[in-house]
ROVOZA-841972 format. One record per residue (C-alpha): residue number from 1; x, y, z. Coordinates in steps of 0.2 Angstrom, whole numbers. Layout:
N
NUM:X:Y:Z
...
***
This chain:
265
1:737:246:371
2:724:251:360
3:706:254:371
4:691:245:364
5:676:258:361
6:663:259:374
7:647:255:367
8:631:257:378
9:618:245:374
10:599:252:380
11:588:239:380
12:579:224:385
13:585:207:392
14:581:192:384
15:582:176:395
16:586:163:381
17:602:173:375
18:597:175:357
19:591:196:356
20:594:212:366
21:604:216:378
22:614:197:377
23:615:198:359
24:621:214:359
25:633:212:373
26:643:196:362
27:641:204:348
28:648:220:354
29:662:209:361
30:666:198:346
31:667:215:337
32:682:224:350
33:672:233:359
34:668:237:376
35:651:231:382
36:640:243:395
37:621:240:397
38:607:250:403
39:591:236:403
40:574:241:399
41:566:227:402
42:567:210:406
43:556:196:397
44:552:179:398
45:556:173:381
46:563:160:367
47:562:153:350
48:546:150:350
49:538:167:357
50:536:181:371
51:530:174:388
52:530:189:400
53:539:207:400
54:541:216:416
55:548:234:415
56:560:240:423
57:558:258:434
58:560:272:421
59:570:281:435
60:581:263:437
61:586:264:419
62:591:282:418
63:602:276:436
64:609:264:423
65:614:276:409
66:621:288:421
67:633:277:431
68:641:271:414
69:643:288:405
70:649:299:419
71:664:286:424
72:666:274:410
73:662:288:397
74:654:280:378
75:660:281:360
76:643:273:353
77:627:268:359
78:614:257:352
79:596:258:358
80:582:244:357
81:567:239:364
82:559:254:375
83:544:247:383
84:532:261:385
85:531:280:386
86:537:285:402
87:556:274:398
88:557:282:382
89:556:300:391
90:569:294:404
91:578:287:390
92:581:305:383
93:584:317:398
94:597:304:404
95:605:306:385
96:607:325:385
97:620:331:380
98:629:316:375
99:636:317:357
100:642:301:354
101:632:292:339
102:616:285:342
103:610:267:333
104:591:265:337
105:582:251:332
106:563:255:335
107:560:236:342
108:540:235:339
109:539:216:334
110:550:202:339
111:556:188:325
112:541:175:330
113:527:189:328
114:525:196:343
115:521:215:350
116:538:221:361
117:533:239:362
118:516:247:368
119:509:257:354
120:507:273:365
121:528:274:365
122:527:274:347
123:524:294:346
124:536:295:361
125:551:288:352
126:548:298:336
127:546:314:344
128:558:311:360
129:572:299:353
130:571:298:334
131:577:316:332
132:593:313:341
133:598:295:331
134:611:296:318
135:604:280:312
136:586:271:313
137:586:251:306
138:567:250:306
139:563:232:298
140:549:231:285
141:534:229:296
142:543:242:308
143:542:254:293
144:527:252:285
145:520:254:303
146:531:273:304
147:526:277:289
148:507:273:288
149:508:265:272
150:514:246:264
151:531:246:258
152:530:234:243
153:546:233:233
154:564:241:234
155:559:258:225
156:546:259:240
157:561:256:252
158:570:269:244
159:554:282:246
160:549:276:263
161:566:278:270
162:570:294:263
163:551:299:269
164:557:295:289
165:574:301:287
166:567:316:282
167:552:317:295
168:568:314:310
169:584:320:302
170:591:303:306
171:599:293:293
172:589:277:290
173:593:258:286
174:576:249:278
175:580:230:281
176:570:219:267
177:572:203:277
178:553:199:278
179:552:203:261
180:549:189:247
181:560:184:234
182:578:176:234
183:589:190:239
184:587:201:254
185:588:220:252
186:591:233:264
187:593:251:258
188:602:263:268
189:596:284:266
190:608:294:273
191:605:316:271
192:616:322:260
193:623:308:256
194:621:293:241
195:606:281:244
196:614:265:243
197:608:246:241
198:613:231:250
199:608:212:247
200:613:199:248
201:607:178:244
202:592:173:257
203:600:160:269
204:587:147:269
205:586:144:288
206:573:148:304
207:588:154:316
208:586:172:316
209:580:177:332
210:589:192:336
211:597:196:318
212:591:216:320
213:596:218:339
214:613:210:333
215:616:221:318
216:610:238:326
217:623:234:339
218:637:231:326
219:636:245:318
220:635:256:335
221:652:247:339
222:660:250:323
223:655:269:324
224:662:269:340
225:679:261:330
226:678:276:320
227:670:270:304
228:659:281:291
229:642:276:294
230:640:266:275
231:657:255:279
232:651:251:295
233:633:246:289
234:643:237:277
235:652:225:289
236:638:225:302
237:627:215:288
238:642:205:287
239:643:200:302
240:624:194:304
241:625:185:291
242:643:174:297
243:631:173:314
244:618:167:305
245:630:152:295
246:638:149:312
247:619:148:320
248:621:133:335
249:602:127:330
250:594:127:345
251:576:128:351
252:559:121:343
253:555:137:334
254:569:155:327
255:583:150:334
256:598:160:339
257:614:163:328
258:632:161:329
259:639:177:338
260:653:167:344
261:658:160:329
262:661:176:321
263:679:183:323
264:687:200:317
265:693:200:300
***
């Protein structure tokens, strides 16, 4: 029998089911992979918005990290939402010394507008965390907000994410979803490497919520299967977009997508 990868999901819970550590937990299922979690946080939230976070003890998430590495061991992991300085430091003396591939995505704002992250933590993760990721999927605001500047069109994608990935070593994947126009772009900058372009037709639809926890995780669990980092951003898009077809429409406002809709091959 061939063993799934064990991908370790850092991040925050979402009581609706729709992003973080439930949206990565299916998706990481649905893609053969074995599902760990360290939560971050847990929130009160849905489709229409954020109603409460309450952190979790940084000590109390390190715990976590710890008791999946040393007896499960990981192939990937994905980070998302750190909630304030003091996680994002535990965060990174609990990862020391791992070598397995790093997917982070730098959670600032949710899909419905608002603030996940404490803007303190911001220079935490870039000089504590951002270093050590093979790969960053910063969303438009994400990036304009990391690189102190707007990011207008697709050549500004290309300079911004080459501007980051150089600043952190990291590889980095722009995603041009709340961009205008009828096709999305996201660019992936990977050093010494090519640049390369994805897009795709815009899915005319509010069901979204969780579409960047969902692909971050992806891709982690198709690292952990062993794929180059291009080929698995490559099917990681592909699989949000099936989830976002198979999208169950509910809630009043982003609703969640399709995970289980979406099988292998």
């Amino acid at each position: 029998m061939n063993k799934p990868p064990r991908i370790l999901s850092i991040a925050g819970s979402d009581s609706s089911g729709g992003a973080g550590i439930q949206a990565d937990i299916k998706t990481i299922t649905m893609l053969g992979g074995y599902a760990m979690t360290a939560v971050t946080a847990i929130t009160a939230q849905n489709t229409v918005g954020v109603q409460g976070i309450a952190p979790i003890a940084p000590e109390m998430v390190a715990r976590q990290i710890a008791s999946c590495i040393d007896d499960i061991g990981v192939d990937a992991i994905k980070i998302g939402m750190l909630h304030d300085a003091a996680v994002i430091a535990a965060v990174a003396e609990a990862l020391e010394g791992v070598t397995a591939p790093i997917v982070l995505d730098p959670v600032m704002i949710a899909t419905s507008g608002a603030a996940l992250i404490e803007p303190a933590a911001v220079a935490a993760l870039r000089t504590e965390l951002f270093p050590r990721a093979a790969l960053l999927t910063p969303n438009l605001p994400e990036l304009e907000a990391l690189v102190g500047h707007t990011v207008s069109d697709t050549e500004a994608m290309y300079e911004a994410a080459e501007a980051l990935s150089q600043e952190t070593g990291a590889a980095v994947l722009a995603k041009g979803g709340h961009g205008g126009g009828e096709r999305i772009v996201d660019v992936l900058f990977d050093p010494g490497e090519r640049a390369v372009a994805f897009d795709h037709a815009r899915i005319d639809t509010v069901h979204t919520h969780g579409t960047g926890c969902t692909l971050s995780s992806a891709i982690a669990t198709l690292l952990g299967h062993g794929q180059p980092l291009e080929h698995a951003v490559r099917l990681g898009r592909q699989f949000v977009i099936r989830a976002i077809e198979q999208a169950p429409g509910y809630g009043a406002g982003h609703g969640p997508l399709g995970h289980q809709a979406v099988r292998q091959g």
